[in-house]
N, C-alpha and C positions, 0 to 999 in steps of 0.2 A: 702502896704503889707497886711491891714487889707482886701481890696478888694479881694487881691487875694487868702487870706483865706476862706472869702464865696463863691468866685467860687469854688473853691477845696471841700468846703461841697456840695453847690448845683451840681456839677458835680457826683461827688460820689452818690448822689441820684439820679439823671437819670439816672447813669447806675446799678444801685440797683439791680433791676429786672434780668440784664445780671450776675451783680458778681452774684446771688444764683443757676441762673443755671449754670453757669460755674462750682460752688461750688457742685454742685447734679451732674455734668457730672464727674468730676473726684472722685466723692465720690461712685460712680456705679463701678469706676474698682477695681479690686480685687488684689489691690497691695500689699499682702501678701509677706514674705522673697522668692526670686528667682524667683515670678512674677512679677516683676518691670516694664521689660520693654514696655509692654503697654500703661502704664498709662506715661512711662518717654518719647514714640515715640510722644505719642500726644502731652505733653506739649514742646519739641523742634521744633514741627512744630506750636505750638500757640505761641512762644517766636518769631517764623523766619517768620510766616504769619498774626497773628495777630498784632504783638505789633511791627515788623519792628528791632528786635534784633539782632544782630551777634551773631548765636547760635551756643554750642559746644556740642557733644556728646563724653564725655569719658571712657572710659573703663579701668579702674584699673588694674594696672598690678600687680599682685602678689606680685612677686621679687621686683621690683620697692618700691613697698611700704609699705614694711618689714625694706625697710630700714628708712623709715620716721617716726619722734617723735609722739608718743604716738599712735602705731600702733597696734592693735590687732588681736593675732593669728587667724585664720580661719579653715577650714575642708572642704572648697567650692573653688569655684571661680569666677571669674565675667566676662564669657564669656558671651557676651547679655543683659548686664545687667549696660546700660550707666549711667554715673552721666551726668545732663544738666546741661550748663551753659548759657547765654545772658546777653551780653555786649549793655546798651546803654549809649553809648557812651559821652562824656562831650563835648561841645560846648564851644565857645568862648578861653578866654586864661587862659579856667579852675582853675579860679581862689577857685575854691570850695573844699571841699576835698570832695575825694573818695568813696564808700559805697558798700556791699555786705549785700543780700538780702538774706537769706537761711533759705530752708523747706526742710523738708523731706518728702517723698511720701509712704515710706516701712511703712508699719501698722501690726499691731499683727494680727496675727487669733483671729476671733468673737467668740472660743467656741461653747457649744452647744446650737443651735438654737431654742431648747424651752425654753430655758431662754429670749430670746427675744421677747418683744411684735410687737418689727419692725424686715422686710426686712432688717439685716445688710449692705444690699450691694442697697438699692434702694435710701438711702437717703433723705427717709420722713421727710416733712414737718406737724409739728402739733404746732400750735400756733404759737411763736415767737423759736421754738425751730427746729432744725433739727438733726433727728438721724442716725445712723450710723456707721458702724465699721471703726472710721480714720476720721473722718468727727470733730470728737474735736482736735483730736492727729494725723496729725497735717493738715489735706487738709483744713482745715478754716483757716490757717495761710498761706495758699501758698495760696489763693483766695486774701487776705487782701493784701498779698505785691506786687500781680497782680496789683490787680484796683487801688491801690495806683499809681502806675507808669502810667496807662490808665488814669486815671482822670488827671494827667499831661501831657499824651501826647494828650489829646482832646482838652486840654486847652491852649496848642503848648507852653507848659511850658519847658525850657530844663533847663537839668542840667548842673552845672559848672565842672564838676567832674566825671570818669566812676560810674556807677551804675551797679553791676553785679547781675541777679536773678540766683538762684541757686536749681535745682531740686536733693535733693542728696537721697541715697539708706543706706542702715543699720543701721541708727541713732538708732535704737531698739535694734542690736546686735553688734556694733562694734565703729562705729563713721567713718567708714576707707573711706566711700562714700566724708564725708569734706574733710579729708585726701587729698584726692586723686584731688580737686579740689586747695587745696592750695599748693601740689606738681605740681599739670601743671602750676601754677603762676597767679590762682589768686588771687591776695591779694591787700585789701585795707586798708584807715585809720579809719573803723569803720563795725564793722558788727551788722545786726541784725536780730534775730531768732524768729520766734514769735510762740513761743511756746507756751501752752495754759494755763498759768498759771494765768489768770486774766491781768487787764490791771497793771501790777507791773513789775517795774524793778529787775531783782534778781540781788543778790549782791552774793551769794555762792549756790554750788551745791555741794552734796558730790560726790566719786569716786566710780566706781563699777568695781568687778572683775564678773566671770563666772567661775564654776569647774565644771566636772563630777565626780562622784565616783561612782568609778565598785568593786562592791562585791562578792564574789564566794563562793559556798555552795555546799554539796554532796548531789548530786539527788539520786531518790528513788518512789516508786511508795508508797502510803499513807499507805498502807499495811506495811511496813517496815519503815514508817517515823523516828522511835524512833532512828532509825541505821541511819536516814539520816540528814542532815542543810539542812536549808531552807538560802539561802542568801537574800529573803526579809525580815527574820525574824533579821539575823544577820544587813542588811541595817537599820533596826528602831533602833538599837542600834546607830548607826553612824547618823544617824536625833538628834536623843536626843541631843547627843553632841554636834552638831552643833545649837540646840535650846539654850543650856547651853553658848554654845560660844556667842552667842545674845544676852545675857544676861549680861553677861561680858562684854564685849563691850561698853553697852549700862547704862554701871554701873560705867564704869569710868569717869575720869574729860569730860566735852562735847568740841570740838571746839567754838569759842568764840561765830563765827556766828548760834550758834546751840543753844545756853543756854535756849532758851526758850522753845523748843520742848522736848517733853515729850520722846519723842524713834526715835530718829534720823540714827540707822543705822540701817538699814531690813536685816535680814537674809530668803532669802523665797528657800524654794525648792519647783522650779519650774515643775517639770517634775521626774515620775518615770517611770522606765519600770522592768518588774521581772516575769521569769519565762514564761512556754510554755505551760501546761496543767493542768487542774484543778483537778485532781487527782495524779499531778506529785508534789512531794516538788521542790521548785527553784533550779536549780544549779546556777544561776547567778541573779543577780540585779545591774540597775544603776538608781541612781539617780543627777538630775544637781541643781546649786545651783547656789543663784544669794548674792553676800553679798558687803555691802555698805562700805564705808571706809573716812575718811574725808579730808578734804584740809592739805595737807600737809606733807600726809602720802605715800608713795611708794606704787604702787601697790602690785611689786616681794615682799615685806616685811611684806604683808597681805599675800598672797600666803603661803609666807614660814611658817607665823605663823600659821594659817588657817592647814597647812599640818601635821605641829609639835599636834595641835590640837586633828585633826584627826589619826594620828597614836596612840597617847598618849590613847587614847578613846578607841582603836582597843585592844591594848596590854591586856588592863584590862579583854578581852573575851577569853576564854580557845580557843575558834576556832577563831578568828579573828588575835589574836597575832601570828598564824602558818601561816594564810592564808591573810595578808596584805590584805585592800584594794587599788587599782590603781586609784590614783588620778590625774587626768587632766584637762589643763586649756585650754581654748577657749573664742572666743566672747570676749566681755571688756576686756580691760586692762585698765580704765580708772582711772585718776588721780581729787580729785576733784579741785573745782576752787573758789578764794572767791577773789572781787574785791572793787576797790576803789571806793565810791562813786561821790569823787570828780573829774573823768575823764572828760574830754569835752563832750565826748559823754552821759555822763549820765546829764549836764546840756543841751543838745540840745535835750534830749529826754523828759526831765520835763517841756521845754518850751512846746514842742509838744503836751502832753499829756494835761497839763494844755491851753490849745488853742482849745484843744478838747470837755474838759470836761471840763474845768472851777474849776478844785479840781488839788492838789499836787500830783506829781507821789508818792504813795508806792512802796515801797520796800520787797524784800522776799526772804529767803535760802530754795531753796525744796532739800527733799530726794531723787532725783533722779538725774541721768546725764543727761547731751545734751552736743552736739557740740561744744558748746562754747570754751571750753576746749581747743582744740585746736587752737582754736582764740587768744585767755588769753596767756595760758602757751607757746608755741613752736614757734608764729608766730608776737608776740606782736602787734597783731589786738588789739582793747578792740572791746569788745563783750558782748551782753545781749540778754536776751531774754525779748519776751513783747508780749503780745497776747490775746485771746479772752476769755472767759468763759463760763464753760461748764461743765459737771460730767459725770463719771464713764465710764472714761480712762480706757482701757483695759478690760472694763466689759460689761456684758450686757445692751443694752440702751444707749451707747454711743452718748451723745448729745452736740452739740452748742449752746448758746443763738446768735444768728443771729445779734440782736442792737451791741452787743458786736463784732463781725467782723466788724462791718460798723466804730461803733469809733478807733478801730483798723485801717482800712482804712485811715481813714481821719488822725489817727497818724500820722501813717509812711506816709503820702503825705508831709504832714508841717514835719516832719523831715527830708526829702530829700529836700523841700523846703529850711532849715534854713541851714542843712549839707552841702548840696553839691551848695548851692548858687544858687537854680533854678531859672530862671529869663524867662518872655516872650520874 
């Protein structure tokens, strides 16, 4: 086994060269929310021509998947807009278990581009580092569980067990891309996400919901403002209180897996929009909100409160208590997720990791969701996420440490190795 260990290193480094640009070619598209499919035609033809996969394009049906656990509302649809799947397939009398491989390809928007000192979308190389908008979050995780699988089929290593790779879409705004993959029936005895959280196993995620709130005010031309509301003015009033509500939150007893972080649930508003002319007072404002919530807790039951929050806050304004704000939800409905250490899967990933690196897997609870979720909670997959390192996610300069995909690599090969029984 020890042999086939340093083939699986030295293999992964001959093909080094190809994983980066494989990694700079998918890190060039611009797979932004509803441009997906691009980048998701290419990689179903590099699962069914490169890598010799039974590849699946699916397409989310709506209806269909409203009805599935932990499913969240939308305002879109997903005409064109396939999840990937590849199946390779287990050999012998499979005596191995099972594995699913999953990245997401959907990336935020890079903001504005002078904040950037990189091409967002060229995926520059400087140093040991490459940047990029998606290139941390998460296409350096879908490179890593590529060549993972390549450096075993060079090495005509197969698995005991299916191995499914998974190209999914809205892990950013919804999760419904998984969804929708473990509703057409794939499902295995282990999955894993490699999301970019350093090489650490997480052990909890908190939950996230999504709301908008729409504000309504009496227009006026500024000549007459004093007779008019501004509903951006009245909208700050409603931020407050949702800053106050973050505060409370974040003031009561913590989840267990939280005690050591200092402010574990984010209240951010993400997005305003208000008003139509600079010398018009607003008639309307909306702004969206994004608020964190912890394992264990109902989403609808953050909602509700969250709502009750917000009205309560409204009442107290002579114009606001006449004129409700209209609050809606979208995007997330996520529930969070906090797991066992002692799963199998988490002892076959510490062998791994420790093979790689020669150090004990850490462990870590982040403030944000992924996928997994639906692994965990609805499908009784166990699921973790495990990935490369990098900074400023979502921001400008969005970078990979590049070493750190490669031992990534080499992870997940010895964890398909150990998991699914690979054998030459």
């Amino acid at each position: 086994m020890e042999q086939i260990r340093k083939k699986i290193k030295e293999k992964i480094n001959e093909q080094w060269d190809e994983q980066v640009k494989f990694l700079q070619t998918i890190g060039r598209y611009k797979s932004t929310f509803g441009k997906e499919a691009p980048l998701q035609n290419y990689l179903a033809d590099y699962f069914s021509n490169e890598m010799g996969l039974e590849t699946e394009k699916i397409y989310p049906d709506v209806e269909q998947l409203s009805k599935g656990p932990g499913f969240s509302p939308i305002e879109w649809d997903y005409e064109g807009r396939p999840v990937i799947v590849g199946t390779w397939q287990g050999s012998g009398n499979k005596e191995g278990k099972s594995l699913i491989l999953q990245s997401h390809i959907d990336v935020v928007p890079e903001g504005p581009i002078e904040n950037w000192d990189y091409n967002p979308w060229a995926a520059t190389i400087e140093g040991n580092r490459m940047y990029g908008r998606g290139i941390q979050d998460m296409k350096s995780g879908m490179a890593a569980m590529i060549f993972a699988v390549r450096a075993l089929q060079a090495l005509g290593i197969k698995p005991q067990a299916d191995v499914y790779l998974e190209s999914v879409i809205e892990e950013e705004i919804t999760g419904n891309g998984a969804l929708a993959t473990l509703m057409s029936g794939y499902k295995a005895d282990a999955a894993l996400i490699p999301e970019p959280f350093g090489q650490k196993g997480v052990i909890a995620q908190v939950g996230v919901i999504w709301l908008r709130v729409s504000v309504k005010g009496a227009a006026a031309h500024v000549e007459r403002a004093t007779s008019a509301v501004s509903a951006i003015e009245k909208a700050y009033i409603l931020i407050q209180a949702l800053q106050a509500y973050r505060e409370h939150i974040n003031g009561l007893p913590k989840h267990s897996a939280f005690e050591d972080h200092p402010h574990p649930l984010n209240v951010n508003i993400g997005k305003i929009r208000g008003g139509d002319w600079t010398s018009s007072v607003a008639s309307e404002c909306n702004f969206d909100v994004r608020i964190g919530l912890y394992p264990g807790e109902d989403p609808q039951d953050v909602k509700d409160r969250v709502y009750r929050w917000l009205i309560d806050a409204a009442k107290q304004d002579e114009w606001l208590k006449d004129n409700l704000p209209e609050i809606t939800y979208y995007g997330f409905h996520a529930e969070g997720v906090e797991l066992d250490k002692k799963l199998d899967m988490f002892n076959t990933l510490e062998k791994a990791h420790r093979e790689t690196t020669g150090h004990d897997l850490p462990y870590t609870a982040i403030t944000a969701t992924t996928d997994i979720r639906f692994y965990n909670k609805y499908y009784d997959i166990p699921c973790t996420c495990y990935g490369p390192d990098g900074a400023n996610m979502h921001g400008a300069n969005e970078w990979v440490d590049l070493d750190s995909v490669k031992r990534v690599t080499e992870t997940y090969a010895n964890f398909i190795l150990d998991w699914c029984k690979a054998k030459e």
